[in-house]
C-alpha positions as CSV (number, residue, x, y, z in Angstrom):
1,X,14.7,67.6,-1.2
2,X,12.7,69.9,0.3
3,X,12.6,69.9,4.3
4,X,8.6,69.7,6.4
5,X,8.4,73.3,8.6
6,X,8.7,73.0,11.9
7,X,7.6,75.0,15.1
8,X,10.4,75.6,17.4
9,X,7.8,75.2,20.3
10,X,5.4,72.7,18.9
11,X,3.3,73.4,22.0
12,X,2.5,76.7,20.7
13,X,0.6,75.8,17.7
14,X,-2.2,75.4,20.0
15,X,-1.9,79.1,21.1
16,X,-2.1,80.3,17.5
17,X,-4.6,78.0,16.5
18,X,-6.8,78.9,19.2
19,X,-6.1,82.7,18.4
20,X,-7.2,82.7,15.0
21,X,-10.3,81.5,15.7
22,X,-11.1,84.3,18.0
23,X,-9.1,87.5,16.8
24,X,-9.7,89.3,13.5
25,X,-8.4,88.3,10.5
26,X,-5.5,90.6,9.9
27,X,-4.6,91.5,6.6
28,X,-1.6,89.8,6.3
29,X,-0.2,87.0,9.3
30,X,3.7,88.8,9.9
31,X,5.7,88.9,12.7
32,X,3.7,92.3,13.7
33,X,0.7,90.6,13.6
34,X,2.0,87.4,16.0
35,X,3.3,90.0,18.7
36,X,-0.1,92.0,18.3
37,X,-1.7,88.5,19.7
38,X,0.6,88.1,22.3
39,X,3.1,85.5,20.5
40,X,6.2,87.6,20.6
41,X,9.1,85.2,21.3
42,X,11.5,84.3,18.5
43,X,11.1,81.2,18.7
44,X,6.8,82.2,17.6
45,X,7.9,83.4,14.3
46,X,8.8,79.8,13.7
47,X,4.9,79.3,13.5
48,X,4.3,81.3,10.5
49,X,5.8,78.5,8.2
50,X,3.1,75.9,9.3
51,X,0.2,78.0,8.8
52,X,1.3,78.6,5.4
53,X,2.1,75.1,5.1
54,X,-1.2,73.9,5.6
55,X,-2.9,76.6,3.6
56,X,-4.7,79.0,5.9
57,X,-2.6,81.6,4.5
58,X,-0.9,81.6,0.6
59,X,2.6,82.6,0.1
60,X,2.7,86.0,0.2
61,X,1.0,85.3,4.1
62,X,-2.5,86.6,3.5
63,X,-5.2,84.8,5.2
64,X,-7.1,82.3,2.5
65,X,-10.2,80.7,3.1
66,X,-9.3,78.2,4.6
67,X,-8.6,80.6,7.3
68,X,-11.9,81.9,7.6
69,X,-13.6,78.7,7.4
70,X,-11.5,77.5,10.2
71,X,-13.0,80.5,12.2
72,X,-16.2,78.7,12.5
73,X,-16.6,76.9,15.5
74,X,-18.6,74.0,13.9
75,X,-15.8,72.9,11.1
76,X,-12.9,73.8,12.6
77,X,-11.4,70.7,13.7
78,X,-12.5,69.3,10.5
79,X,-11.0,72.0,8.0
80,X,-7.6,71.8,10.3
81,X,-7.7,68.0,9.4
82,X,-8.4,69.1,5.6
83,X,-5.6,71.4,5.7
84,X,-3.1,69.0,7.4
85,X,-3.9,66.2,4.8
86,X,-3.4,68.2,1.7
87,X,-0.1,69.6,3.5
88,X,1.5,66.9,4.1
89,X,0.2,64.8,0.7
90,X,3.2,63.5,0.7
91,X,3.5,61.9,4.3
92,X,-0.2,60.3,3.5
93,X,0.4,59.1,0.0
94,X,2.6,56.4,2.1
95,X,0.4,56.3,5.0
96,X,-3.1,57.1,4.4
97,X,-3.5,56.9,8.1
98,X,-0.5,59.1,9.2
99,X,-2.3,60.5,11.6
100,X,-2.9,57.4,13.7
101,X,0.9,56.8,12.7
102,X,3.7,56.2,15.7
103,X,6.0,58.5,16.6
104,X,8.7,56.3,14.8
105,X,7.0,55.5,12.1
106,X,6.5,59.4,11.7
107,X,10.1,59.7,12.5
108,X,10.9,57.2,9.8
109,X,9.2,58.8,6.7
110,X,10.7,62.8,7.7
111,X,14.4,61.2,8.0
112,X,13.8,59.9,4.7
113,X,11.9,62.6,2.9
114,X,14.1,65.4,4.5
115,X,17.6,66.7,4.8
116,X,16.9,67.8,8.5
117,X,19.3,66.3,11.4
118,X,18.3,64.7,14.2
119,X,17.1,67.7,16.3
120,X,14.9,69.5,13.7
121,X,13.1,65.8,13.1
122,X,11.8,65.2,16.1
123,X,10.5,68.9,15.9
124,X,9.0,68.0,12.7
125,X,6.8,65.2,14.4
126,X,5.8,66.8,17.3
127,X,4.8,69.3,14.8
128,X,2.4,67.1,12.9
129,X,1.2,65.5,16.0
130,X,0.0,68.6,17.5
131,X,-1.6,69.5,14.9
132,X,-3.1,66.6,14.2
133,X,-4.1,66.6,18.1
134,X,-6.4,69.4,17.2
135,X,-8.1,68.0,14.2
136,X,-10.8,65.7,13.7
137,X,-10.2,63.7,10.8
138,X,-13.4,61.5,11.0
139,X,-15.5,63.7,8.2
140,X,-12.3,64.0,5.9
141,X,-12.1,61.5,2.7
142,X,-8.9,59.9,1.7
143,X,-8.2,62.7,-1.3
144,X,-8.1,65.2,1.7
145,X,-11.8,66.8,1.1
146,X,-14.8,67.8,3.4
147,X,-17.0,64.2,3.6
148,X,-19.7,66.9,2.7
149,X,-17.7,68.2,-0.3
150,X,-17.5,66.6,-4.2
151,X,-14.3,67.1,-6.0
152,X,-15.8,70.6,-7.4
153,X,-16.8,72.0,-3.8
154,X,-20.1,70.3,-4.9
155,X,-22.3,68.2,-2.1
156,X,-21.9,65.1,-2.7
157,X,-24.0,61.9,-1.2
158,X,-22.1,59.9,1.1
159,X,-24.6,57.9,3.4
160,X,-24.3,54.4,2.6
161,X,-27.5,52.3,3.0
162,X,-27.6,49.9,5.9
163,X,-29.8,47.8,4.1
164,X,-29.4,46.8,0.8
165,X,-32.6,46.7,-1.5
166,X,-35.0,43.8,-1.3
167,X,-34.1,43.0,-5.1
168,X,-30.4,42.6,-4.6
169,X,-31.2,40.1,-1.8
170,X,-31.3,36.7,-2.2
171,X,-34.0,34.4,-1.3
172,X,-32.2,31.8,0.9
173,X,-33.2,28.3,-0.8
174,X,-34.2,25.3,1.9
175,X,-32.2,21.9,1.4
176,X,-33.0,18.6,2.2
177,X,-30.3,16.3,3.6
178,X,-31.5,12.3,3.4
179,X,-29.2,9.5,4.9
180,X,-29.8,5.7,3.4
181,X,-28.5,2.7,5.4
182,X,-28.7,-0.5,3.6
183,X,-28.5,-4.0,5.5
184,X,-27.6,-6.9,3.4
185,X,-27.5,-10.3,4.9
186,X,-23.6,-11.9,5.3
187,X,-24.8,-15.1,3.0
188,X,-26.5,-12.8,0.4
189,X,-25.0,-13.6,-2.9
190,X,-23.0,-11.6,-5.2
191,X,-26.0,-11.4,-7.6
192,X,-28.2,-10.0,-4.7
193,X,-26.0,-7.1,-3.8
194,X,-25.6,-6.1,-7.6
195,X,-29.2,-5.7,-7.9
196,X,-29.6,-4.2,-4.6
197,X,-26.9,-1.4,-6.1
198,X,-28.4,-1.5,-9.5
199,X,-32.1,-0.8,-7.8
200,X,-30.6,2.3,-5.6
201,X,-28.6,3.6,-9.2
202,X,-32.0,3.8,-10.9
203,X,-34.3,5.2,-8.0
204,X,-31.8,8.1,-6.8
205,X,-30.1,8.9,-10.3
206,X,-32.1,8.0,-12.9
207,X,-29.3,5.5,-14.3
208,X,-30.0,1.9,-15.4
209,X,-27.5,-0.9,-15.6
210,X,-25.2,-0.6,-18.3
């Protein structure tokens, strides 16, 4: 069972994040590289993981595009919210909504999905909930793409009319509610009432007397 990164300093992933966006992208994201931008505790290096975690760099650590698209002032928050989704698939493929998630709920899936103790869990949600704290997930589909993006990075039509076509509407039809009250005399005869009856069978439903 493989175990979620975590930051030693959640906190800090703020710091990184805001530093990529305004640095140069650097070959390669090393611990050279993190001191070069001012991030040189130990406890920093512990930041590399995530980033590669989330995709803005690939395993050998050099910057993707993901990374550069993140750069952009405009869709950042939005391709931190991609990233994070297809990250953690796992964590959303039980909670589609992990981000709005509780901090026990959160707590509830790592201890199950990891073989982390106790310590290095609650690291792992405060983790996610940074990150997530940065990110605007509003303009990121379920499947973890752009709202703006197809499933072949094509742009794909996602307004939804607010009125639906005159043709699919239906005409509302008027009905017509009548109440009958019958009096019939006390003394009337049994005979009387039985036509009375028989008279209202044939005049409302077409039915004569059998």
């Amino acid at each position: 069972m493989a175990d979620f990164p975590y930051a030693a300093v959640p906190s800090k992933l703020e710091s990184l994040l805001d530093k990529i966006k305004t640095v140069g992208i650097p070959d390669k994201a090393t611990k050279t590289w993190l001191h070069s931008i001012g991030l040189k505790s130990s406890n920093d290096r512990s930041l590399l993981p995530i980033v590669e975690f989330i995709g803005l760099v690939d395993s050998s650590r050099h910057p993707t595009s993901s990374w550069s698209e993140f750069r952009q002032a405009a869709k950042s928050k939005t391709v931190l919210a991609t990233a994070i989704k297809r990250g953690y698939a796992s964590l959303y493929e039980v909670h589609a909504d992990a981000h709005l998630r509780s901090e026990e709920e959160l707590k509830d899936f790592f201890k199950a999905h990891s073989t982390a103790g106790e310590q290095a869990i609650m690291r792992t949600v405060k983790t996610f909930q940074v990150l997530c704290s940065l990110a605007d997930f509003s303009a990121v589909s379920v499947n973890g793409a752009s709202a703006n993006e197809g499933g072949n990075g094509a742009s794909a039509d996602t307004s939804v009319p607010l009125v639906a076509p005159p043709s699919s509407v239906e005409s509302p039809t008027p009905t017509l509610h009548i109440d009958f009250q019958v009096h019939i005399a006390a003394d009337a005869p049994p005979e009387q009432i039985d036509k009375i009856f028989e008279s209202m069978a044939k005049h409302l439903y077409g039915k004569d007397a059998e």
